[in-house]
C-alpha positions in Angstrom: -27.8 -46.0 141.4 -25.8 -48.4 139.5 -22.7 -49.1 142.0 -19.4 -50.6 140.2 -16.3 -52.2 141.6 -13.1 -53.4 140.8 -9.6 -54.6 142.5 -6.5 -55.0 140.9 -3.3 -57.0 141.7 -0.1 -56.9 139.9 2.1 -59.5 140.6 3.7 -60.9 137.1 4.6 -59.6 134.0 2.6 -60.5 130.8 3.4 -60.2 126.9 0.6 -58.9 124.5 0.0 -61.4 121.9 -0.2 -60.1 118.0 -3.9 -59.7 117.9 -3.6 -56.8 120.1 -2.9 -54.1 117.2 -5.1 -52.1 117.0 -6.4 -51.8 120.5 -5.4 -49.5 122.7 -2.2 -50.3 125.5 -4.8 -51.2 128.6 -7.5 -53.1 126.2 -4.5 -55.6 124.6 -2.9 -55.8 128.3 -6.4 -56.7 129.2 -7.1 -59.2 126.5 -3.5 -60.6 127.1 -4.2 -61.2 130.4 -7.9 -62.9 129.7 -6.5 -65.1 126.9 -4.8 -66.6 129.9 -6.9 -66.6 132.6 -9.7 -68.7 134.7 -12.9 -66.9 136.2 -14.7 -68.0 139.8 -18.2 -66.2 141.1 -21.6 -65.4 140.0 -23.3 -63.9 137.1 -27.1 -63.1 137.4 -29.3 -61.7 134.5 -32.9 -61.0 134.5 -35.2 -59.2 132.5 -39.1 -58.3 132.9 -40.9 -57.1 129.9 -44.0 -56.2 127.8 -44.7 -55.2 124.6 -43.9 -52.2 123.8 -47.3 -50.1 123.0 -45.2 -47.5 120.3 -43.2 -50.0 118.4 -44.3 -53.6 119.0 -46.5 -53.9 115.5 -43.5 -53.1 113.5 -41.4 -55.7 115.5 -44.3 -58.5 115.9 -44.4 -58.5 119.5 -47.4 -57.3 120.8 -49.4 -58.9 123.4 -46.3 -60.4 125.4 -45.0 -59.9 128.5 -43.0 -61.9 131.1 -39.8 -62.9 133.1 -35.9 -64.5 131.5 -33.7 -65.1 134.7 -30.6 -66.6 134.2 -28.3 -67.7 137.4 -25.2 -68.3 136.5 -21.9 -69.8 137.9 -18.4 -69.6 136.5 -16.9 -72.3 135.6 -12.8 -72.5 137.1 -12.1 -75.9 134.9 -12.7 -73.9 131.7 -9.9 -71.0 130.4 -11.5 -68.0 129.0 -11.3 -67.1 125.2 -11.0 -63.9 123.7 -12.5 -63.0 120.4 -13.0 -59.5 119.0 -13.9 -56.9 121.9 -15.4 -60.1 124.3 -13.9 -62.4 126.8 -16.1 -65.4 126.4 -16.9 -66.9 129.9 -17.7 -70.3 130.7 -20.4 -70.8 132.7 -23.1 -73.2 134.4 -26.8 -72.3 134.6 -30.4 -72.3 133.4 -32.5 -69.8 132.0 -36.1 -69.7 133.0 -38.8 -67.8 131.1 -42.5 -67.6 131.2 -43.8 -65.4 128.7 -47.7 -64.8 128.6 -49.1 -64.0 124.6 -52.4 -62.1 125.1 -52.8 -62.5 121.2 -52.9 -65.8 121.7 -53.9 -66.7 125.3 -51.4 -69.1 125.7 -48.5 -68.7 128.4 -45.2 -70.5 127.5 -42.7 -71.9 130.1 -39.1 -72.7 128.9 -36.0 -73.7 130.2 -32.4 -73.9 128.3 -28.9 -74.6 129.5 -26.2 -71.9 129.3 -22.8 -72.6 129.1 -21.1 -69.5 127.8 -21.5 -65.5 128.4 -19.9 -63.1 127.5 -17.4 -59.8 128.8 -17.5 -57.2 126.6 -14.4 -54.7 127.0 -13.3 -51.3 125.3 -11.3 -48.8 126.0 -11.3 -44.6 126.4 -8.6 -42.1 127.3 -9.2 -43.6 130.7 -8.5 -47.3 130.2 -11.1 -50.0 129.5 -14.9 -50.1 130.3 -15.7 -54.0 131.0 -19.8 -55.0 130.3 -20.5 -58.1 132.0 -23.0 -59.9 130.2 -22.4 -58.6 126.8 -22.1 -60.6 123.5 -23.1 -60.7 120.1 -23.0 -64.6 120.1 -23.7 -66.0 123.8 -27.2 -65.1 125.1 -27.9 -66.3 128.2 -31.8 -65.1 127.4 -32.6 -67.6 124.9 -35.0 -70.2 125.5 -37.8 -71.9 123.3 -40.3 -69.0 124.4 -40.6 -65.9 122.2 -38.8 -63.3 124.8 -36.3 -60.6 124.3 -33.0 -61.6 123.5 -30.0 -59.7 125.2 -28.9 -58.7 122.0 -31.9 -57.1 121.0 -32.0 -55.5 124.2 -28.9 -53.8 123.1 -25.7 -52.2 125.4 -27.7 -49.8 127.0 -29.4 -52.8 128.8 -26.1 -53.8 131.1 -23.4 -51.5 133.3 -20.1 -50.6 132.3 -17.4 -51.3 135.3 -14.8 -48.6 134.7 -11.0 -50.8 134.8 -8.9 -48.1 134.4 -5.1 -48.5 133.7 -4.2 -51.8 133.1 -0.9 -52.9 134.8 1.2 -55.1 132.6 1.6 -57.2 136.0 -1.6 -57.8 136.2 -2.2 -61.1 137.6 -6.0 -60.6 139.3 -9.1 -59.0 138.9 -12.1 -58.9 141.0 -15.1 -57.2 139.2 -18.1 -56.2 140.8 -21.2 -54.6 139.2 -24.7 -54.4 140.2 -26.9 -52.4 138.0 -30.9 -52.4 136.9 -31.3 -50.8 133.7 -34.6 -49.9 132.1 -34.7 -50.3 128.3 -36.7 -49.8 125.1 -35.4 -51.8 121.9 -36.6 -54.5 120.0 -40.3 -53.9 120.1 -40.5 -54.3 124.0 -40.0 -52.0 127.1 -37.8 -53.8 129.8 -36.0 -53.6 133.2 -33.1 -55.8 132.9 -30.9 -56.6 136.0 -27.8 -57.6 136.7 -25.5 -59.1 139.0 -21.9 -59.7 138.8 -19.1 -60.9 141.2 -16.3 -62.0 139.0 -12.9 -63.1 140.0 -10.4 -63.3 136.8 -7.2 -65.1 137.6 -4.2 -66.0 135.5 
């Protein structure tokens, strides 16, 4: 089972910025705070995959199978930026695929830096639900190889960390989410993990 964590410490007050209409109180005290903030700790995605049998014709993507693991690191020098509903992280790391064609019988190997990913947030009557990983810009899964891209791999592919209530003191946030999700989108069938220790501080 999926097992989610996260620690919050109020210490200073914080002002919500205009862009926050339209989002609920804890979302814009959220962004407010992430607009603001640095980020320390370790993001790990991975995904295995094959074609899947049902729907890869339509999508062109039979005959493929394989591995996209991407370690990544946050990076402290960088401040985060918030755009929309995502916190856009800055990060260091490589993605590694190897993807096998069967159609083709040829076996690709690709590498690609990463430098962002992303923190999706939204919010319910019971605060905010935060989705490492999740962006429809930075995809930590794309390499020269013809694999599954988060994206197409959709929400359902990553955990949602409950938050909460938001403090407008909030000065800290330690998020922790481990998770391994099985997925069908895209033309492929997948079991996409990940790993997230994430310390936001302003």
């Amino acid at each position: 089972m999926p097992r989610h964590l996260f620690l919050v410490l109020a210490v200073a007050a914080l002002a919500l910025p205009a862009a926050a209409a339209g989002r609920s109180r804890d979302a814009a005290r959220f962004a407010a705070f992430a607009e603001r903030a640095h980020a320390t700790g370790t993001l790990e995605l991975s995904v295995r995959f094959r074609a899947d049998a049902a729907t890869c014709a339509a999508a062109g993507t039979c005959g493929r199978s394989g591995t996209v693991s991407a370690p990544l690191r946050l990076d402290r020098r960088r401040v985060l930026r918030v755009r929309g509903d995502v916190v856009t992280l800055p990060v260091r790391g490589t993605a590694s695929a190897t993807v096998t064609d069967t159609t083709t019988g040829r076996t690709c190997h690709g590498r690609a830096a990463v430098h962002t990913a992303g923190l999706a947030f939204t919010s319910d009557r019971r605060g905010v639900l935060l989705r490492p990983g999740a962006s429809r810009s930075a995809d930590p899964f794309r390499t020269a190889c013809r694999a599954p891209r988060l994206p197409d791999l959709r929400d359902a592919a990553l955990p949602a960390v409950r938050l909460g209530t938001v403090s407008v003191n909030v000065r800290t946030l330690q998020i922790t989410a481990h998770a391994r999700r099985l997925v069908t989108a895209g033309g492929y069938s997948a079991t996409v993990t990940t790993d997230a220790r994430l310390v936001l501080t302003r």
